[in-house]
N, C-alpha and C positions, 0 to 999 in steps of 0.2 A: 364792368359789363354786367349787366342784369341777365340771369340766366330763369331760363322755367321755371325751374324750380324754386327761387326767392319770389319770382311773379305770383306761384301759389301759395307761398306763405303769407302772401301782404293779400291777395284779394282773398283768399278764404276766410281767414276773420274779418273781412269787410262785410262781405255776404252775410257771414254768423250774424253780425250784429246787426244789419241792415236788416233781418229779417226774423229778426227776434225781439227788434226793439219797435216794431208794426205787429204787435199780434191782433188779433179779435178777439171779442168777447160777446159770445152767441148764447142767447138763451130762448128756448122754444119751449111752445105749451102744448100739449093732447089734449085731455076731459081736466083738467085743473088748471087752476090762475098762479098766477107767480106776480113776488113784487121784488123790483131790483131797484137795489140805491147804488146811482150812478155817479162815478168818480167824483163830480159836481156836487155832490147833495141831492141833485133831484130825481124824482119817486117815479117811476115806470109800475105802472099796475097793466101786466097781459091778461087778457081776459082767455077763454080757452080757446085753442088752434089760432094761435100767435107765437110771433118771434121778433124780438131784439137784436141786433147787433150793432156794436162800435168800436171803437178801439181802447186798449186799456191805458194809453193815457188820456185820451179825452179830447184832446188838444188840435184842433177847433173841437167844439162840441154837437157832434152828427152824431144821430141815430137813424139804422136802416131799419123801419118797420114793415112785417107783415101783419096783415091781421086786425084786429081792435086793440090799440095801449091807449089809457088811459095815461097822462103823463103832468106833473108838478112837477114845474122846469123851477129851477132855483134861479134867483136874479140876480145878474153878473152884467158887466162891462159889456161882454162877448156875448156874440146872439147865439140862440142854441137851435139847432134845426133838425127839423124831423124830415127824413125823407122815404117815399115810396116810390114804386113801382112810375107814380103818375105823376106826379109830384113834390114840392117839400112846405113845408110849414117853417117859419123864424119867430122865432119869438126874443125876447130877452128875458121874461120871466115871470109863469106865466102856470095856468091850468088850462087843458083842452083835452078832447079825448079825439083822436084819427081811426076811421073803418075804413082799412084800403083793400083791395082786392086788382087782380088784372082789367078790370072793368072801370071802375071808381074808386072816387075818395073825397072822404064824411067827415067836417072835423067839426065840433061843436066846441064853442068857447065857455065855461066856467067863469072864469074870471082872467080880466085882462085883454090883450089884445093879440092877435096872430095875422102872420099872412100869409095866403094862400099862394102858391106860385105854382104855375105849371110851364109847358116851352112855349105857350103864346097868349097867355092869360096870368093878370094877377090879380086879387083883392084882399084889402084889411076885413077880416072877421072878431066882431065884440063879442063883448061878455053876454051872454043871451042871442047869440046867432047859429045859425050851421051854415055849411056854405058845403054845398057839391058838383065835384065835378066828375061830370061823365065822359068815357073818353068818345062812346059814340056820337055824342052832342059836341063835344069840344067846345064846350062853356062851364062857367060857375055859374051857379042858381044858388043864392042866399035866400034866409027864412029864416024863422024866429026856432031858436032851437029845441027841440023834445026833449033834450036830455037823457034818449035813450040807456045808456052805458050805466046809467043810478041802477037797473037793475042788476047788473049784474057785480057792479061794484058792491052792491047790497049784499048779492050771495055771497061772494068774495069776505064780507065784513063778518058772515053767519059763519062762516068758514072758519075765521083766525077767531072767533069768542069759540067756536065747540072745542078747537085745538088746543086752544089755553086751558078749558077746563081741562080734557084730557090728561094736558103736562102735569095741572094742579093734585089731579085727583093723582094720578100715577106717584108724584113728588110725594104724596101722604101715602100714600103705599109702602113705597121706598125708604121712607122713613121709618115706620112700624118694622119694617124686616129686619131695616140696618140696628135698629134698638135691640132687636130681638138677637139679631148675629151678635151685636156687643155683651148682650148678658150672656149669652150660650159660651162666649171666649171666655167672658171673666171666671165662669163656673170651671171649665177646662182648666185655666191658667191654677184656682184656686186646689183644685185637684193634684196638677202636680206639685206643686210647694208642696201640701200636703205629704204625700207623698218623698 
């Protein structure tokens, strides 16, 4: 006879691991960019007042985007899809950058192919397109893409060269001190033998 109590033993570690083995993996941005390498290999660049979320295995490969990402999908068997508010993007693999907002959404192709999908509209966007859709309009409007997002990918790029000098210059800092702390010991150490 199964009593409550055995019933709580078998479903509470069902629970535990039901719900530990789905976590999330959320990352948001303020006044700075972020870049996240996703389980996959491929490159998520947030530009600022953006968020990422997915799950930590991966498996299908969905990203829930806010915001502007910049994203180099790594190219696999499995399609990889980018979803918003308005709708999602598939690729297999691929570069694009997506601007969603509760209003719209902007994806300009890089290189490769994507498609847009929303709940009563779809189209393939190339390499050199953007394709928007508005949810007031409830259409996609393709055009040749501006490329926007180079700017800020640019700042982004000024960003990671001032920080590496930073590490550089620090690292030679670090180095002169630790020399300096090593003779300071050796004199110490010679002191006391001395002694």
């Amino acid at each position: 006879m199964i009593t409550v109590k055995s019933t709580l033993y078998i479903i509470l570690p069902l629970a535990l691991i039901i719900s530990t083995s789905c976590s999330k993996v959320s990352v948001e941005t303020a006044d700075n960019f972020e870049v996240v390498e996703l389980p996959d290999g491929s490159i998520a660049y947030l530009n600022h007042n953006s968020a990422i979320e997915y799950d930590d295995e991966f498996s299908p490969r969905i990203v829930q985007i806010e915001g502007e990402v910049f994203l180099s999908v790594t190219a696999d068997r499995t399609s990889f899809a980018a979803k918003t508010d308005l709708g999602v993007i598939t690729v297999l693999g691929t570069e694009f950058n997506v601007k969603s907002d509760a209003k719209e959404i902007e994806v300009e192709v890089e290189e490769g192919i994507v498609e847009l999908k929303t709940k009563i509209h779809s189209d393939k966007v190339r390499r050199g397109e953007t394709a928007v859709y508005k949810k007031v309009e409830n259409e996609i409007q393709k055009g040749k893409a501006e490329f926007k997002f180079r700017a800020w990918m640019s700042d982004l790029k000024r960003e990671f060269k001032r920080l590496g000098k930073e590490i550089k210059s620090h690292s030679k800092e670090i180095g002169k001190e630790s020399k300096e702390a090593g003779k300071e010991i050796k004199e110490e150490l010679k002191k006391l033998k001395i002694k």
